[in-house]
C-alpha positions as CSV (number, residue, x, y, z in Angstrom):
1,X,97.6,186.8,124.0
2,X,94.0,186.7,125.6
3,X,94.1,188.7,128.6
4,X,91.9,187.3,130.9
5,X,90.0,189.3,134.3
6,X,90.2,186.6,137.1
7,X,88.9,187.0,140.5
8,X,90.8,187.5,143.5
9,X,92.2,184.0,145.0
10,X,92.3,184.2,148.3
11,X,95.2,182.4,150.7
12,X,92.5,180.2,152.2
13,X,91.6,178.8,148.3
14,X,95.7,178.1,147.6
15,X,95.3,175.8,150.7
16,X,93.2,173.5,148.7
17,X,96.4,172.7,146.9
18,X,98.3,171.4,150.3
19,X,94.8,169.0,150.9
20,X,95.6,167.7,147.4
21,X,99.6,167.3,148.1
22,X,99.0,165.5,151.3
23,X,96.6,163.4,149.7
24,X,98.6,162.0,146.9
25,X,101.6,162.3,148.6
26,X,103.9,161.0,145.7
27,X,107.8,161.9,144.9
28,X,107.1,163.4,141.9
29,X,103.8,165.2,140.8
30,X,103.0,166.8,137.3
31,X,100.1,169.2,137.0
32,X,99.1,171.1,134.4
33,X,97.7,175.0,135.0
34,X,94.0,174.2,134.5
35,X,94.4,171.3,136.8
36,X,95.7,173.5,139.7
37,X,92.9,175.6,138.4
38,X,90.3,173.2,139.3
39,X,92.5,172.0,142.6
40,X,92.2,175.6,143.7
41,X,88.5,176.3,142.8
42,X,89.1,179.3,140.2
43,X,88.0,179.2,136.8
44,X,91.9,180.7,135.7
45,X,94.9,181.9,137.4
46,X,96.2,185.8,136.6
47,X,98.2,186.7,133.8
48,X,101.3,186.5,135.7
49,X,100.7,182.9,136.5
50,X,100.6,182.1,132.6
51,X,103.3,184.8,131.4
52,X,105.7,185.2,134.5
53,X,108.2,182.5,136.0
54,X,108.7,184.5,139.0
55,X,104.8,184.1,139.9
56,X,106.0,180.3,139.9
57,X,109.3,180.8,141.9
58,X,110.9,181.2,145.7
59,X,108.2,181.8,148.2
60,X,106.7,184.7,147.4
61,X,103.6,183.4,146.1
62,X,101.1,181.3,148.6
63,X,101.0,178.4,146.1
64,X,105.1,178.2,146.3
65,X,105.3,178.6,150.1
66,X,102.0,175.6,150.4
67,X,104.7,173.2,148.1
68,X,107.7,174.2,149.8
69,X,105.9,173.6,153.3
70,X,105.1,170.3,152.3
71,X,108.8,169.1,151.1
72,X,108.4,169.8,147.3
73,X,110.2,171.8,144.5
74,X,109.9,173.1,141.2
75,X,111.6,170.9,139.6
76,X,110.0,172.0,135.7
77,X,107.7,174.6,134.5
78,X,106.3,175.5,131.0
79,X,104.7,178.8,131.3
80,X,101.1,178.1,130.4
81,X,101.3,174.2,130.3
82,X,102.7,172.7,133.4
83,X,104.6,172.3,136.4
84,X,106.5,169.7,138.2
85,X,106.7,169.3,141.9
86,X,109.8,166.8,143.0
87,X,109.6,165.8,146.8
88,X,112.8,167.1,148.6
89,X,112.5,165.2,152.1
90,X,112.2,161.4,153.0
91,X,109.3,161.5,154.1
92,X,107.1,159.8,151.6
C-alpha cells in the first residue's frame, strides 16, 4: 500500500461537493475517489478515505454530513474505487 501525505482539507473545500450535488441534482450519483478528489480541489484524500469505511459512514465526516444535508445516502462503496449516492427525499 502507498501511503500517501495529503494536505489538510478544510470544511470550506468539502462544501464544493454540495455546489456539485445541487447542481446535478440526480436520484442516483456514482463518483469515483479521484472524481471527488477533483470536485473537492485536493490532489488525494487521507489514507482513511481509501482504507476505512467508517471515514465514508454516519455523519462524522464533513463530506457525509454535506450528502446527508442534501437528501442522499450511501447507498455502495468500494474502498478505493467508488461511491454511490441514492437520493432519499422527493425532492428531485
Amino acid at each position: 500500500m502507498i501511503r500517501r501525505k495529503p494536505r489538510i482539507v478544510f470544511i470550506e473545500e468539502y462544501e464544493r461537493f454540495r455546489d456539485y450535488l445541487v447542481k446535478i441534482n440526480q436520484s442516483e450519483v456514482k463518483l469515483k475517489i479521484e472524481e471527488i478528489e477533483k470536485i473537492i480541489g485536493c490532489d488525494f484524500l487521507c489514507d482513511s478515505a481509501y482504507n476505512h469505511k467508517v471515514w465514508w459512514s454516519g455523519s462524522s465526516h464533513p463530506i457525509s454530513k454535506i450528502w446527508l444535508e442534501e437528501g442522499y445516502k450511501l447507498k455502495e462503496l468500494e474502498l478505493g474505487s467508488h461511491i454511490i449516492l441514492e437520493k432519499t427525499g422527493l425532492n428531485l
